[in-house]
DOMI-185494 format. One line per field, with one value per residue (C-alpha): residue number from 1; x, y, z. Coordinates in steps of 0.05 Angstrom, whole numbers, plus 5000, padded with zeros to 4 digits. Layout:
# DOMI-185494
resi: c(NUM|...)
xx: c(X|...)
yy: c(Y|...)
zz: c(Z|...)
***
This chain:
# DOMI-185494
resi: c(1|2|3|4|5|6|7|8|9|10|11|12|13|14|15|16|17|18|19|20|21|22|23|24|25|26|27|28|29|30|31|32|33|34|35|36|37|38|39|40|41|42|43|44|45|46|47|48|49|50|51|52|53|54|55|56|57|58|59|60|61|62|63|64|65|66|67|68|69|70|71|72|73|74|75|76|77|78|79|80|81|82|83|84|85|86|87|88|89|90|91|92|93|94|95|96|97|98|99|100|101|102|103|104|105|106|107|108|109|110|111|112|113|114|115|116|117|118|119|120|121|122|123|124|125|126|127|128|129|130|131|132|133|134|135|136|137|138|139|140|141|142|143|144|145|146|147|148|149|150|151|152|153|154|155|156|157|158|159|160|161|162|163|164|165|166|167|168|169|170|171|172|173|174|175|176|177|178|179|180|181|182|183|184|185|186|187|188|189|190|191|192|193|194|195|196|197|198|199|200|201|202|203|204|205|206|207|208|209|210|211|212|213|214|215|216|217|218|219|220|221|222|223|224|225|226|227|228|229|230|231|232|233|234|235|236|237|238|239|240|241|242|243|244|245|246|247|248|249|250|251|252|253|254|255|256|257|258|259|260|261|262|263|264|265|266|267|268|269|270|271|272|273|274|275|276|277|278|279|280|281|282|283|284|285|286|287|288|289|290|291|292|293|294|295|296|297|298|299|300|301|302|303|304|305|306|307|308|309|310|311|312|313|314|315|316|317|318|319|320|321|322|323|324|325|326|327|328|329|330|331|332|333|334|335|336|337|338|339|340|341|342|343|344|345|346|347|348|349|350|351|352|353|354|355|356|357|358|359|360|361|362|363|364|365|366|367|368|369|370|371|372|373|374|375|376|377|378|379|380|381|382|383|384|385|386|387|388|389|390|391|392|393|394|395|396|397|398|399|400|401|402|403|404|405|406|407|408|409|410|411|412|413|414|415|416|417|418|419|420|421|422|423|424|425|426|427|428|429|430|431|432|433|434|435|436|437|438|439|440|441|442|443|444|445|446|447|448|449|450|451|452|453|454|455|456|457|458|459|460|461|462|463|464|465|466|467|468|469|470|471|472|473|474|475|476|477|478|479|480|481|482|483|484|485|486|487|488|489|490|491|492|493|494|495|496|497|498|499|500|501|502|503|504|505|506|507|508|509|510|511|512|513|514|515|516|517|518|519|520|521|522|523|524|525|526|527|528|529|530|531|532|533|534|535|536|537|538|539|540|541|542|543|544|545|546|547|548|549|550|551|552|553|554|555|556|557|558|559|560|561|562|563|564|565|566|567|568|569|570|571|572|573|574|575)
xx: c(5000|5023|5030|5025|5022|5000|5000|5005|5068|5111|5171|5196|5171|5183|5255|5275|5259|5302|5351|5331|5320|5360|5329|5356|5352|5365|5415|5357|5312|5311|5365|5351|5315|5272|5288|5302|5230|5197|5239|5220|5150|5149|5178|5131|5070|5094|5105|5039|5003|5049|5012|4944|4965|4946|4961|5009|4969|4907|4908|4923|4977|5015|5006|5055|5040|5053|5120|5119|5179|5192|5240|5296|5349|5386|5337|5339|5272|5290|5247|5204|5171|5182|5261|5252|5212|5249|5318|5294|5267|5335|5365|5322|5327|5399|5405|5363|5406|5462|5425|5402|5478|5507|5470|5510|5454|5415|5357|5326|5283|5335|5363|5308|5297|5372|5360|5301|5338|5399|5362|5328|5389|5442|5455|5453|5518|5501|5430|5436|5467|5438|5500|5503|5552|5552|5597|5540|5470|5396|5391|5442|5447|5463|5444|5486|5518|5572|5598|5527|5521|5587|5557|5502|5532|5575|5521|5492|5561|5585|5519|5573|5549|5593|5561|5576|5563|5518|5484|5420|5438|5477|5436|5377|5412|5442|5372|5340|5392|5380|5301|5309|5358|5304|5260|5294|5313|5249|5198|5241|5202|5155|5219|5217|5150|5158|5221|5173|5119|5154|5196|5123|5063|5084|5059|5061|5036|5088|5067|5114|5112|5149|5160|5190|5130|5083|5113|5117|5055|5033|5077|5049|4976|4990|5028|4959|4921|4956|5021|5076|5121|5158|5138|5209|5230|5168|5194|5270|5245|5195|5250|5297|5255|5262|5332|5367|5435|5471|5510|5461|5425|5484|5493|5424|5431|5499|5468|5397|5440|5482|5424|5392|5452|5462|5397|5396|5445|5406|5340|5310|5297|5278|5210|5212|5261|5207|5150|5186|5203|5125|5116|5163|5132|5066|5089|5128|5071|5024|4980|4945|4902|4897|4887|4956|4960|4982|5063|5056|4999|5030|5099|5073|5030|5088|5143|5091|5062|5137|5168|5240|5294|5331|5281|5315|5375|5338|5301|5369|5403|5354|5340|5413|5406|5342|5391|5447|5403|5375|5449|5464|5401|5420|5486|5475|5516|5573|5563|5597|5668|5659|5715|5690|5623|5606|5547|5566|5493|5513|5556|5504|5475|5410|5393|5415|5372|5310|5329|5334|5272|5235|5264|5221|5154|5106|5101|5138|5090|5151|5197|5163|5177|5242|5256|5226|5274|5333|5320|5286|5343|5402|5447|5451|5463|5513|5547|5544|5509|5501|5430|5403|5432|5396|5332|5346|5351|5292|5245|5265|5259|5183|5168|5190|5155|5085|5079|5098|5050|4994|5004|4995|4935|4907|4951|4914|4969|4920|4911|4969|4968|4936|4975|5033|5016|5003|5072|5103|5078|5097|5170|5174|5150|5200|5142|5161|5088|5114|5124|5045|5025|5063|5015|4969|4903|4920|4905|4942|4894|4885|4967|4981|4935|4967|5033|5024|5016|5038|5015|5076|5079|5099|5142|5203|5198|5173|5235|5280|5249|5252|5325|5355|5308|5291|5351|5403|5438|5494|5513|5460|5427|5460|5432|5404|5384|5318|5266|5279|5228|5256|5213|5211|5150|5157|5144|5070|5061|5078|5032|4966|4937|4956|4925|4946|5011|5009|4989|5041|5097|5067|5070|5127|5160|5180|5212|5285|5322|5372|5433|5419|5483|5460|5397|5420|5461|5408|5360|5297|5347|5319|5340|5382|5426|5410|5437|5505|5494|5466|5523|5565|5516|5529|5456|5447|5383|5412|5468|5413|5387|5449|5464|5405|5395|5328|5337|5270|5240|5161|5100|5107|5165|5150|5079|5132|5177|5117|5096|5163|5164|5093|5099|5168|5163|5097|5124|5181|5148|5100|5149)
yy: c(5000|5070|5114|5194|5240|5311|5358|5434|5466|5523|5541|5525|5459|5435|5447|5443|5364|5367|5348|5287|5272|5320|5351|5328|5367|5304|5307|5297|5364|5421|5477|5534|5585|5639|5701|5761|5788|5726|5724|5801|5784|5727|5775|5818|5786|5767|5836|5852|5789|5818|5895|5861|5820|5860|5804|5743|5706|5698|5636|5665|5639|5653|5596|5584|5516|5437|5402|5336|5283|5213|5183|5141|5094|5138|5165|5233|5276|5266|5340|5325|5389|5442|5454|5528|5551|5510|5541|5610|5614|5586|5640|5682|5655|5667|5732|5753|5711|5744|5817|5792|5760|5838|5881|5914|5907|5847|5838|5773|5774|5780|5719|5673|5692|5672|5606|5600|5599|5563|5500|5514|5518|5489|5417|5415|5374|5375|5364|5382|5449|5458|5480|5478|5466|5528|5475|5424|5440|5407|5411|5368|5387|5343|5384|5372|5428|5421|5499|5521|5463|5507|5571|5548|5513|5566|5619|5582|5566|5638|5685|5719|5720|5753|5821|5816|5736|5709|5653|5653|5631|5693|5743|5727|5728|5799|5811|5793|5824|5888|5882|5871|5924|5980|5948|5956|6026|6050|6005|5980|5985|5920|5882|5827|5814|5807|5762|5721|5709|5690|5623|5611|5641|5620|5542|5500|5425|5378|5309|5262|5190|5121|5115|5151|5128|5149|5218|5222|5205|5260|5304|5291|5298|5366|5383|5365|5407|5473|5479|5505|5447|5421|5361|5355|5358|5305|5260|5257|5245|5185|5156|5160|5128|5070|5054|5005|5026|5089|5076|5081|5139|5177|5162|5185|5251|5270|5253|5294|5358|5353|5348|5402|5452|5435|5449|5520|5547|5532|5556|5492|5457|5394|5398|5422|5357|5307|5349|5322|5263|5237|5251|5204|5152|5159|5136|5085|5057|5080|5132|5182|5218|5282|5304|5318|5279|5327|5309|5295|5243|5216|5202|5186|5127|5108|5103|5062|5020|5006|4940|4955|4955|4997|5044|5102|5089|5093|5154|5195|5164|5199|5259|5268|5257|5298|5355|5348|5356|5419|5443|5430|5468|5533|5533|5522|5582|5537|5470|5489|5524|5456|5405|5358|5360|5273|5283|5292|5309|5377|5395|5390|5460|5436|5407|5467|5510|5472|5471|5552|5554|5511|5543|5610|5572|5608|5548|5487|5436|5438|5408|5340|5298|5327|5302|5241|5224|5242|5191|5139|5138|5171|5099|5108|5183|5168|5110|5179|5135|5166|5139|5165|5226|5234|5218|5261|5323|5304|5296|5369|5397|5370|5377|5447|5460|5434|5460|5534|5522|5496|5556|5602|5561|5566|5607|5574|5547|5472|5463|5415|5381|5324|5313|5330|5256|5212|5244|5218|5147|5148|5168|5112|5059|5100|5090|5109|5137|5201|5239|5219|5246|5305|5349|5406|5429|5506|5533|5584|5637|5632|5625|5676|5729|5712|5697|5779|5811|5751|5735|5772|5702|5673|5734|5710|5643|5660|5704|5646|5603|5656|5669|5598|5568|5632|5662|5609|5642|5593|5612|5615|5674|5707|5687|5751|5796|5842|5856|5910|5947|5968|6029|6061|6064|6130|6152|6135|6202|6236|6194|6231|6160|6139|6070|6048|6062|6023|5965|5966|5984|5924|5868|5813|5844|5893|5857|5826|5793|5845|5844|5897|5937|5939|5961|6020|6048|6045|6078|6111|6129|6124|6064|6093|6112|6043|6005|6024|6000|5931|5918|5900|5855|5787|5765|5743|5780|5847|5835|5815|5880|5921|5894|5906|5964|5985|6066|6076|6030|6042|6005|5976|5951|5922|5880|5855|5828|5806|5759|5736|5715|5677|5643|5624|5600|5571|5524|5508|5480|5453|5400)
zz: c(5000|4985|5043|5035|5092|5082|5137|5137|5161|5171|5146|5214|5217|5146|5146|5214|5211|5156|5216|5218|5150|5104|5043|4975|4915|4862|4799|4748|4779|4727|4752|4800|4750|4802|4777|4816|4798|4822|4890|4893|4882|4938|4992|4972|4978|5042|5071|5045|5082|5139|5136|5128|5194|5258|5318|5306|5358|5307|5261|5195|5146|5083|5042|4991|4955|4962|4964|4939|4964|4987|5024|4991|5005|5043|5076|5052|5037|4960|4939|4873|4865|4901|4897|4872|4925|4984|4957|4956|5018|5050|5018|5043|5114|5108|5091|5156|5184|5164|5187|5251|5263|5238|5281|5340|5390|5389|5427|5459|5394|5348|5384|5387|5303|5292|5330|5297|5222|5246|5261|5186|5150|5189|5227|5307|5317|5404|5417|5488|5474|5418|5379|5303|5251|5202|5148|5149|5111|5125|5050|5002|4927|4875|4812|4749|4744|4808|4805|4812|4871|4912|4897|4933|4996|4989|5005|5066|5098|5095|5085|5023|4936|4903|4871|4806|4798|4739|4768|4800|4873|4881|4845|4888|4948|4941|4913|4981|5018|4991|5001|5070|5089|5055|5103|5162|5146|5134|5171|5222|5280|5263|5221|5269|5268|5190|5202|5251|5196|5149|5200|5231|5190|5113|5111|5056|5047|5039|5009|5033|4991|5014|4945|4889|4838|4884|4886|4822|4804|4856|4817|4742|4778|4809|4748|4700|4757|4727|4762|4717|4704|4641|4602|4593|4663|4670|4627|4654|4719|4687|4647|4709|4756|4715|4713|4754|4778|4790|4726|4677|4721|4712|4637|4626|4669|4640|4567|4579|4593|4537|4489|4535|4531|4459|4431|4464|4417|4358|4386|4401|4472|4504|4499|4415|4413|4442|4397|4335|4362|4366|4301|4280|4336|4309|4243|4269|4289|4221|4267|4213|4265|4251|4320|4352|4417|4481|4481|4558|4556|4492|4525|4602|4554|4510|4563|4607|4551|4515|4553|4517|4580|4529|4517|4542|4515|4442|4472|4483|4413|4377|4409|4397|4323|4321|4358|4308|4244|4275|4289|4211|4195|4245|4210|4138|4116|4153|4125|4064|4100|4149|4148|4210|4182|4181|4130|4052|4042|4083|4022|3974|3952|3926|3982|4024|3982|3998|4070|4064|4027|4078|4141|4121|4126|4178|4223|4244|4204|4147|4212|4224|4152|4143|4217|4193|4139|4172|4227|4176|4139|4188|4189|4101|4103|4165|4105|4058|4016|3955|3933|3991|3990|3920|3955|4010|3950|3909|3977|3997|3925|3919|3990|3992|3921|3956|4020|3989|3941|3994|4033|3975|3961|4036|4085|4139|4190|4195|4126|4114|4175|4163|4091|4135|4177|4122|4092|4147|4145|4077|4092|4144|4093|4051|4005|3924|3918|3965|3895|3876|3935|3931|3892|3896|3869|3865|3792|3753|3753|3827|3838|3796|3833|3899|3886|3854|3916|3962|4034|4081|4124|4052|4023|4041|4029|3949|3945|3962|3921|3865|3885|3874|3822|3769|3781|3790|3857|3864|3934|3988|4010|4068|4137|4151|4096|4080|4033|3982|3944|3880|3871|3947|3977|4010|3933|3936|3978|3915|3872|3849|3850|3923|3924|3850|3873|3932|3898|3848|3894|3935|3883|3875|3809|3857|3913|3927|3971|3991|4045|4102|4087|4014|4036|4076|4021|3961|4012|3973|3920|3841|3803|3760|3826|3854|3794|3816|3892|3864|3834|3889|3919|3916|3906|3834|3822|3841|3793|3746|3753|3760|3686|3656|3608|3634|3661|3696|3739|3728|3736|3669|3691|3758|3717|3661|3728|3768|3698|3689|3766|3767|3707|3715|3789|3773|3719|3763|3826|3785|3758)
***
């Protein structure tokens, strides 16, 4: 039978029993995160229950939330949930600590408060004198990253941060510090009364397990009941529960935050990473719904129902492939100047250019086949295999021709989605009808009208595709660059015909791709003048442009572009 005792208690009483059973803040818990704005907002609301609180004898508490834990092997309070909150309150115990222990008179209250905190934060090593041991903590850290871990201790043991220090621990502390002193200088006559409050009248509810599945099935409960956790952080924990020994426990941890820290520099994170990943688990397994499940319900029931031992081995291998694609992907402009690169596909142009071209889609539905390939078919791509690495080329130049045309058809971000899951399946099977199914029902007449004045989710993403297939660019585009209009649109102020002009200035035939420092020098300048500044661009269609003969860009000029552009790109993704 599971056991769970829930009682309220105060601040006092929660961590002072930490002296028999010390807290533990476990290796696979999420890092300290609270800002200084939300541990300014907790003492805060605090004081404010402290104004509204005329006698401490009546019942009334501060109630700050549950804290669920069990007790493990070594029969520590191993903390679940609740690791932010119990870490900055002990730095906030410490630093009145630290005031109360600084103050040149200290009265019998200011003794009893320091007592008070000292059993809180520190260990009694005489029970009979009740003597403590500032160099040993109630509370035991084990979060990966072990600087962080010494900062902390560090804090407790010494009541010192360092002022200009980037981490957390010590800008909260100083943060605290500094709240408290304006208190005592300008309210200091009922400061102790406030330091009182919060050791005896902030409660919380700490759920205390025998097990660590029953906590953290108390955890996933609380966390579906609105609290602000991360299905990511809930599905480390799920996955680490079930491993056997420490060894593969600390495999897993030390794996999960290198994928973690990894996928931050390319704008991705844990919880994007396990997105994709279901996508490519629902095909697996030939799922066309074309309802997307919730990611946590879909993982809690595929890690429970899956009966692999190796399962999270598998689950790590390819969110670290899943990672690395979208590190090729964040640094195409690279791929080509790369030397380590493993993947010969990341030297192919074409297939960069569809990458480019499919990066600029308004949402992340163009993400989930191309994810799908890569893993479907990562072991021949890893061989450099050279078929596949045609495959890999002719998927992205049809699937980047058919979702641009299926937006321009329906910008509606759900339109695709459920052509987007039978894609998938279809890549899985690596199924030869993908090309068959890779078509769209968009006319001419229809394309051509709004491909003329395009959709500005779209615009870039039809300039690409303009770029590299009408006009041959060789080279990719830069990584950051702008849209130019050809004939300025600060010149429809002088127009007699104000909303003519707008729509002309408006339409494709007069838009490029242009780098910023290009952009900056042709200005609102005339064409003739902007001829000169095109030239030194290294985008083909401003050198297209720079060559030319024509002397005055008009409106005839920008209809005879905007028909070269829709016919020309229509025939071309239309192939």
């Amino acid at each position: 039978m599971n056991n769970i005792n829930e009682n309220k208690k105060t601040i006092f009483n929660l961590l002072s029993e930490s002296q028999e059973k010390e807290f533990l803040i476990p290796e696979y818990q999420r890092p300290y995160s609270w800002t200084e704005e939300q541990v300014e907002t907790l003492f805060n609301d605090i004081w404010d229950f402290y104004l509204s609180k005329n006698d401490l004898n009546k019942e009334e508490n501060y109630f700050l939330g549950s804290i669920v834990s069990f007790i493990n092997s070594e029969k520590q309070n191993e903390i679940i949930d609740g690791q932010q909150r119990i870490t900055s309150l002990l730095l906030l115990l410490r630093a009145i600590h630290k005031i109360l222990e600084n103050s040149s008179q200290q009265s019998e209250e200011a003794k009893q408060l320091s007592k008070d905190i000292e059993i809180c934060i520190w260990k009694i090593n005489n029970k009979i004198s009740r003597t403590i041991d500032k160099n040993s903590l109630t509370i035991k850290s084990e979060v990966i990253n072990k600087k962080e871990e010494e900062i902390f201790q560090n804090i407790l043991i010494t009541g010192e941060a360092k002022e200009k220090a980037k981490d957390n621990y010590s800008k909260n502390y100083i943060k605290l510090e500094k709240l408290i002193e304006e208190k005592m200088k300008n309210e200091a006559e009922g400061i102790y009364n406030f330091f009182y409050i919060i050791i005896h009248e902030v409660v919380v509810f700490p759920i205390t397990a025998n097990s660590q599945d029953t906590a953290l099935t108390i955890f996933f409960t609380l966390n579906n009941r609105g609290m602000l956790l991360s299905d990511s952080d809930i599905f480390k924990s799920s996955i680490y529960k079930s491993l056997v020994n420490k060894e593969e426990k600390d495999q897993f941890i030390s794996n999960w935050k290198n994928i973690e820290d990894s996928s931050k520099n390319v704008n991705e994170s844990m919880q994007s990473l396990f997105y994709y990943y279901m996508f490519y688990i629902r095909a697996t397994k030939n799922d066309t719904k074309s309802t997307t499940p919730g990611v946590r319900n879909f993982f809690l029931k595929y890690f429970k129902e899956e009966k692999d031992a190796n399962l999270h081995n598998k689950i790590i291998e390819s969110l670290e492939k899943i990672n690395e694609l979208w590190h090729i992907i964040f640094k195409l402009h690279e791929n080509l100047q790369d030397k380590n690169q493993k993947f010969k596909w990341t030297k192919n142009k074409n297939i960069l250019k569809s990458l480019d071209i499919l990066t600029f889609y308004p949402n992340e539905f163009w993400k989930y086949p191309v994810v799908n390939f890569f893993l479907t078919n990562y072991d021949k791509l890893l061989e450099n295999d050279d078929t596949t690495e045609k495959e890999f080329e002719i998927f992205l130049k049809k699937f980047s021709a058919w979702i641009l045309l299926e937006y321009i058809d329906q910008p509606n971000i759900n339109y695709i989605k459920p052509r987007i899951v039978q894609l998938n399946n279809l890549i899985f099977k690596r199924d030869l009808n993908i090309n068959s199914f890779l078509t769209n029902s968009i006319n001419y007449e229809i394309f051509k009208e709004k491909v003329k004045i395009p959709h500005n989710n779209i615009l870039k993403m039809i300039l690409k595709a303009v770029t590299y297939h009408l006009y041959k660019q060789e080279d990719l585009l830069p990584k950051i660059w702008e849209t130019e209009h050809i004939k300025p649109k600060s010149w429809i102020a002088y127009s007699t015909d104000k909303e003519t002009e707008k729509e002309f200035i408006e339409q494709i035939g007069n838009k490029i791709p242009i780098e910023k420092s290009t952009n900056i020098k042709a200005s609102d300048d005339c064409f003739t003048i902007k001829k000169g500044i095109y030239e030194n661009s290294n985008i083909e269609v401003l050198k297209n442009l720079s060559n030319s003969k024509i002397e005055n860009w008009n409106n005839d000029k920008i209809e005879e572009r905007t028909k070269f552009i829709t016919e020309g790109l229509w025939e071309i993704l239309n192939k």
